[in-house]
C-alpha positions in Angstrom: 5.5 8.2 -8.0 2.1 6.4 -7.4 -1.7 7.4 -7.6 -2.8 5.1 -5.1 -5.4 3.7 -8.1 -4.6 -0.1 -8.3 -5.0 -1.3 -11.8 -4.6 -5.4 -10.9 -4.2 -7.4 -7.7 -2.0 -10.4 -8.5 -0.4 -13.1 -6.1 2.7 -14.3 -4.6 3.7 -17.1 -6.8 7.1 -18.2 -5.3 9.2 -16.8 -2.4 12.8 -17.2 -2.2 14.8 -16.2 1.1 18.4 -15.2 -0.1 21.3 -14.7 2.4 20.1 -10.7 2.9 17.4 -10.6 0.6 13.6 -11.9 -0.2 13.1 -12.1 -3.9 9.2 -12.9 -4.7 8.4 -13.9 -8.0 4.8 -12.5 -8.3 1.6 -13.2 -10.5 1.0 -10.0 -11.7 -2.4 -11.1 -13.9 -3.8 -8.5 -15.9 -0.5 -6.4 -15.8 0.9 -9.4 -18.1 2.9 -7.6 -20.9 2.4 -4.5 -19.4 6.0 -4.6 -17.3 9.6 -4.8 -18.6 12.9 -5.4 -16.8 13.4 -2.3 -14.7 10.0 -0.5 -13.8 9.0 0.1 -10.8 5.7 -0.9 -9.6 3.9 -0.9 -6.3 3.6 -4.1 -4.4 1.0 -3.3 -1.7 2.2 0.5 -1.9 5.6 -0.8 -1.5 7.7 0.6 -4.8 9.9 -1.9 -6.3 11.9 -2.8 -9.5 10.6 -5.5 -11.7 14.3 -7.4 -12.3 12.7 -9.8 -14.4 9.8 -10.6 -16.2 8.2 -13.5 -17.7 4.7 -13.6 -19.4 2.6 -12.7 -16.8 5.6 -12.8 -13.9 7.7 -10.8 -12.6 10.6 -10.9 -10.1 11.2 -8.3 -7.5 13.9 -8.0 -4.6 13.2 -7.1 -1.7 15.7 -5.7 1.0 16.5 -5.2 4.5 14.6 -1.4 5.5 12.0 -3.0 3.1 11.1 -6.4 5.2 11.6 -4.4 8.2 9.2 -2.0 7.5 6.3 -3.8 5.4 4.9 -6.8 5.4 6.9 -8.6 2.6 8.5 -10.8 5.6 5.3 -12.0 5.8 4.2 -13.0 2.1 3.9 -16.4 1.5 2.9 -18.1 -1.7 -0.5 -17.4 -2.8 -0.8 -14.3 -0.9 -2.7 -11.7 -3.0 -0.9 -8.3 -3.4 -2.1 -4.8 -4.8 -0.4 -3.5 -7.9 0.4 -0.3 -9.5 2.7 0.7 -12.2 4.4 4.3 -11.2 2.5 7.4 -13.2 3.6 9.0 -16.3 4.6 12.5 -15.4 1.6 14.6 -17.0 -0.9 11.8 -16.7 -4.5 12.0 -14.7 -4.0 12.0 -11.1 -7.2 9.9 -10.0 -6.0 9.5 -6.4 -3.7 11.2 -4.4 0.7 11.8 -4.8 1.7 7.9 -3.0 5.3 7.7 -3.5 5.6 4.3 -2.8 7.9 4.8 0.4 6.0 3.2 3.5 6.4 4.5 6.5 5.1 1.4 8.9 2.5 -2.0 9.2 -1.0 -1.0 10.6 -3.4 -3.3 11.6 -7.0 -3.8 10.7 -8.8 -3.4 14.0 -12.6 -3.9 12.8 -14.8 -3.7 9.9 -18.5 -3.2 9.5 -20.8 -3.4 7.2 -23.1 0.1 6.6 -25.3 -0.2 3.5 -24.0 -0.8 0.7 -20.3 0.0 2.1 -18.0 -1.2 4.2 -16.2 0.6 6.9 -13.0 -0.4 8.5 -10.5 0.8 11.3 -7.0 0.5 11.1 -4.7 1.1 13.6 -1.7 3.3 12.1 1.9 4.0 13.6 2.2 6.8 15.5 4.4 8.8 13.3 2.2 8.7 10.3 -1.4 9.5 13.1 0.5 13.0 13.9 0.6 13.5 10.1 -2.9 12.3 9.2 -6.4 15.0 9.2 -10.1 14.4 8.9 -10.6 13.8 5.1 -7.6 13.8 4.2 -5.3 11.2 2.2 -3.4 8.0 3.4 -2.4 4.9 1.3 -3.1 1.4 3.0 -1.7 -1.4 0.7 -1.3 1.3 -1.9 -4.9 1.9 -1.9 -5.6 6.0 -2.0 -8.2 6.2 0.8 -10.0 9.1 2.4 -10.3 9.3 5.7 -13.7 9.5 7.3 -13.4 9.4 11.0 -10.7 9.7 13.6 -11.9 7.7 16.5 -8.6 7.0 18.0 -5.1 9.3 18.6 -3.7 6.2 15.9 -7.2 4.7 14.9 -8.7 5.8 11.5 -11.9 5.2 9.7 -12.2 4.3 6.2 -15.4 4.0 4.1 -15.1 1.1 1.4 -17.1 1.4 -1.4 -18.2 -1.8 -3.4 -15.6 -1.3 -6.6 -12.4 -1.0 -4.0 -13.5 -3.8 -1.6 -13.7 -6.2 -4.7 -11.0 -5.0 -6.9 -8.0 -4.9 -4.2 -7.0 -7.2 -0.9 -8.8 -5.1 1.8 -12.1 -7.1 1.5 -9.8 -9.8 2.0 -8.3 -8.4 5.9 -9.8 -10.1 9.0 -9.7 -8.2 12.3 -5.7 -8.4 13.7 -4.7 -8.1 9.8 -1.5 -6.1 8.8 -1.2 -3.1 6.1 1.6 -1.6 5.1 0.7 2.3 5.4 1.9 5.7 3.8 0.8 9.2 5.6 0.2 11.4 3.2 3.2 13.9 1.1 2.2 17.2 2.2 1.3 16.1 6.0 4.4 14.5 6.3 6.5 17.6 4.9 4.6 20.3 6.8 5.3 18.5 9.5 8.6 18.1 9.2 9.2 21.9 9.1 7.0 22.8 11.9 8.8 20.2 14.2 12.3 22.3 12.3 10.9 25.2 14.0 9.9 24.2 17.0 5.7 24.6 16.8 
């Protein structure tokens, strides 16, 4: 389990294509030391296991439902990547319950500067849209975001402030961009039982 709060951004640093499999050896920068063989960690709000680690790098592998339904298909070297360790049960929870699990890609559709802030739509899968409510929670890249406006059925609106737009990769997205997205826990479970019971 996740917080959504990324503690490092760190980059792809080689990218291997196996026979089934995409193993990424990743940069993880300010996380150096902090990882051992077996963690998990978030990759861009994907969770996956650190199989090795090496100073500051670390190897994860990355399988088929994985490539098909993030964007670790399309890491290359060099790409920049969000990172989280998973919480300790009983610690802080600064952001919001991310499990790491994502449900789809999004895409950046604009962003606009407004004062000191930045604010940016995404275009989210449909599945994760019926799930999603004014100010509530979603995790794009990992980040725990709140969101601001709906404009769209599957559009949403996400104010950036300064800290987040420096200190992960969405300052980085241009227009056309893909995220890997999670709709929130508790809007995915409720509903799940509605749609059990037929509201």
């Amino acid at each position: 389990m996740f917080t959504g709060i990324i503690e490092a951004t760190g980059r792809i640093a080689q990218a291997l294509d196996l026979d089934t499999t995409r193993r990424f050896r990743i940069d993880g920068g300010a996380l150096s030391g902090a990882l051992k063989p077996g963690d998990s960690i978030s990759v861009d709000g994907a969770c996956l296991t650190a199989v090795a680690v090496e100073g500051a790098d670390f190897d994860v592998d990355v399988i088929g439902t994985t490539l098909e339904r993030t964007m670790a298909g399309r890491y290359r070297e060099g790409t920049r990547v969000n990172l989280e360790r998973a919480m300790n049960l009983g610690a802080r929870l600064d952001g919001h319950l991310v499990q790491g699990h994502v449900d789809g890609v999004g895409h950046l559709e604009a962003t606009r500067p407004d004062g000191e802030y930045w604010l940016m739509d995404f275009r989210i899968p449909a599945e994760v849209a019926q799930a999603t409510i004014l100010h509530g929670s979603i995790a794009l890249n990992g980040v725990s975001l709140t969101v601001s406006e709906m404009p769209g059925a599957d559009v949403v609106r996400i104010g950036i402030i300064p800290f987040t737009w420096e200190h992960t990769n969405l300052g980085a997205l241009a227009p056309g961009d893909p995220v890997n997205v999670e709709g929130d826990l508790i809007g995915k479970y409720v509903g799940r039982i509605l749609a059990q019971r037929g509201a």
